[in-house]
N, C-alpha and C positions, 0 to 999 in steps of 0.2 A: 470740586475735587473729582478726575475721573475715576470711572468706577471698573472694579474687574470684569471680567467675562466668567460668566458661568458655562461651566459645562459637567457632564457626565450624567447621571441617569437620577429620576427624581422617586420620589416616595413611593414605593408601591400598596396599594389601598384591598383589602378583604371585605367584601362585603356579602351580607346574607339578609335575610328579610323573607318577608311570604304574606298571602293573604287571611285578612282574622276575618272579615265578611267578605264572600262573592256570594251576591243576589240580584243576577239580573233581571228578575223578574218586579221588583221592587226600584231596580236601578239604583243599588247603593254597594256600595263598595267601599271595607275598608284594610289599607295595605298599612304596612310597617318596614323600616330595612336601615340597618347601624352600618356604616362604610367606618372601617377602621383603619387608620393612616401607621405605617411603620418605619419607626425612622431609621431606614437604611439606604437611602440613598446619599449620593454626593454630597458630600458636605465638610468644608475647609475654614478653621475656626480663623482661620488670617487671611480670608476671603470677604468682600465686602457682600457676593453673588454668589449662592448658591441654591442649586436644583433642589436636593435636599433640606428639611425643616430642620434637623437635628432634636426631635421630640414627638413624643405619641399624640393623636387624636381620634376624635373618636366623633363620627357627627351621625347623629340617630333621627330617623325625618316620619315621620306617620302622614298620612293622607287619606280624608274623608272624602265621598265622592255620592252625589244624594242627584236621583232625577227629581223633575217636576212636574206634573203631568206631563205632557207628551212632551217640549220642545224645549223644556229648560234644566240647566243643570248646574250644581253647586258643586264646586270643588275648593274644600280648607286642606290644607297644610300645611304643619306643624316641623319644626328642624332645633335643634338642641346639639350645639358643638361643646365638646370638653377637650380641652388642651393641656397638653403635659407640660414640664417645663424644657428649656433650652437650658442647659449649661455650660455651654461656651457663645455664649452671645455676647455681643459688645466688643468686648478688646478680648475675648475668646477665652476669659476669665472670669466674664459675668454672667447672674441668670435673669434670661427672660422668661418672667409668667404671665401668662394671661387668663384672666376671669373667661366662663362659659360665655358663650355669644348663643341669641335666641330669635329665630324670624318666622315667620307668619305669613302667609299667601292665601289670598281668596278670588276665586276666577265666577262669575256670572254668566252661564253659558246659554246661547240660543242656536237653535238651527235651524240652519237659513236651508236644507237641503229643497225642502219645497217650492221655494222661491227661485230657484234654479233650473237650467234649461236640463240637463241632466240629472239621475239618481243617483252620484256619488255625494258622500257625506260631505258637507261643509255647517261652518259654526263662527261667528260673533261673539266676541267675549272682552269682557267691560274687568278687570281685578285689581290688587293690592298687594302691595309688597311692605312688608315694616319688619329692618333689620334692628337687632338690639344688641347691647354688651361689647364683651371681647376688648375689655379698655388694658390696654400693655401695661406691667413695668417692665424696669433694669434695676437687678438688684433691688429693690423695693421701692425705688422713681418711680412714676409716670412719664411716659415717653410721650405719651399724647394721642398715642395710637386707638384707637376705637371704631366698632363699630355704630353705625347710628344713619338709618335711609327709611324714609316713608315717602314709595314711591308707587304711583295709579299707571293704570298700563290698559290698552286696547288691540284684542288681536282679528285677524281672519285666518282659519285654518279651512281649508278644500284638500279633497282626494280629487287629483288629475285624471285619475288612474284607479282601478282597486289597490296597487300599493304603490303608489308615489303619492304623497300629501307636499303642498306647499304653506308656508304659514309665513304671514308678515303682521308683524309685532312692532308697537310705537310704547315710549314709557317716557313719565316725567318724573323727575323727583319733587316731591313739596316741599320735602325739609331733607339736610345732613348734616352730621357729625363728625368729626375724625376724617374725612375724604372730600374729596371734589363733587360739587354739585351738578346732575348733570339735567339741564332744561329738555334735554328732547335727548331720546336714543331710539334708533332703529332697527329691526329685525329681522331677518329674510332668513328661511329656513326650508329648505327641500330635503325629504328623508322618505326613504323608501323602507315599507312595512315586509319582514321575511317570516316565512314559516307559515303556518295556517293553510286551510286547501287551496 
């Protein structure tokens, strides 16, 4: 069955947060920040496609960040989504609920900056990803929909530059649930750092 075109403008997101520890002297770090989703964008209950969710969420993410003697560093992260419900989902007559979905990240960090012909930062990092939850209904089915990825990942991040970083990123998945398995994905990420002297 083909399916419509979506168009018009999607959910727009509020978010706030701030730091509960900065100790760079200890190199630990820990931040907090709730991104809250509002459901006013685009969204046509006799649409197969839209921008718009037609329901609140709310996804609250904490992050630990701990040095280790000089060249290694621990980064956990913590994410917790609550979702509202949809009331015209389905034949635009039914509700979609879904349970909280929860995932988990853990990076093992080393830096390589010494090993390099230059003093800009670079780093090695070995991590973990394990998504949880978020199993759909309709009207109180199960649709089948869910979350579920435990997936290991390898990066190199370098500053070219004092603010240009390049970073290439590889990931597997071990296991999933509800989605497509994906054996190999790759990363390439150039982003330039603003502000600061």
């Amino acid at each position: 069955v083909p399916l419509s075109n979506g168009s018009g403008v999607g959910d727009p997101i509020v978010s706030a947060g701030g730091w509960l520890i900065e100790n760079a002297e200890r190199k630990q770090f820990l931040s907090a920040a709730s991104y809250l989703t509002i459901p006013i964008g685009s969204y046509d209950k006799h649409q197969e496609l839209n921008l718009g969710n037609n329901r609140w969420q709310n996804d609250l993410q904490a992050n630990l960040t701990q040095g280790l003697l000089s060249k290694y560093t621990i980064d956990v992260s913590g994410d917790w989504v609550y979702y509202g419900d949809n009331k015209q989902a389905g034949t635009g007559n039914q509700k979609l609920s879904q349970s909280s979905s929860y995932a988990a990240y853990a990076w093992f960090s080393y830096e390589t900056t010494s090993l390099m012909r230059n003093k800009l930062p670079s780093f090695v990092s070995i991590g973990y990803l394990g998504d949880f939850g978020g199993a759909q209904k309709l009207d109180g089915v199960s649709n089948g929909a869910k979350t579920g990825e435990q997936q290991i990942r390898g990066s190199y991040t370098k500053f070219i530059t004092p603010r240009w970083q390049v970073l290439v990123s590889a990931s597997h998945d071990v296991a999933v649930s509800g989605q497509f398995k994906q054996d190999f994905g790759l990363t390439l990420r150039l982003a330039k750092v603003f502000g600061g002297k």
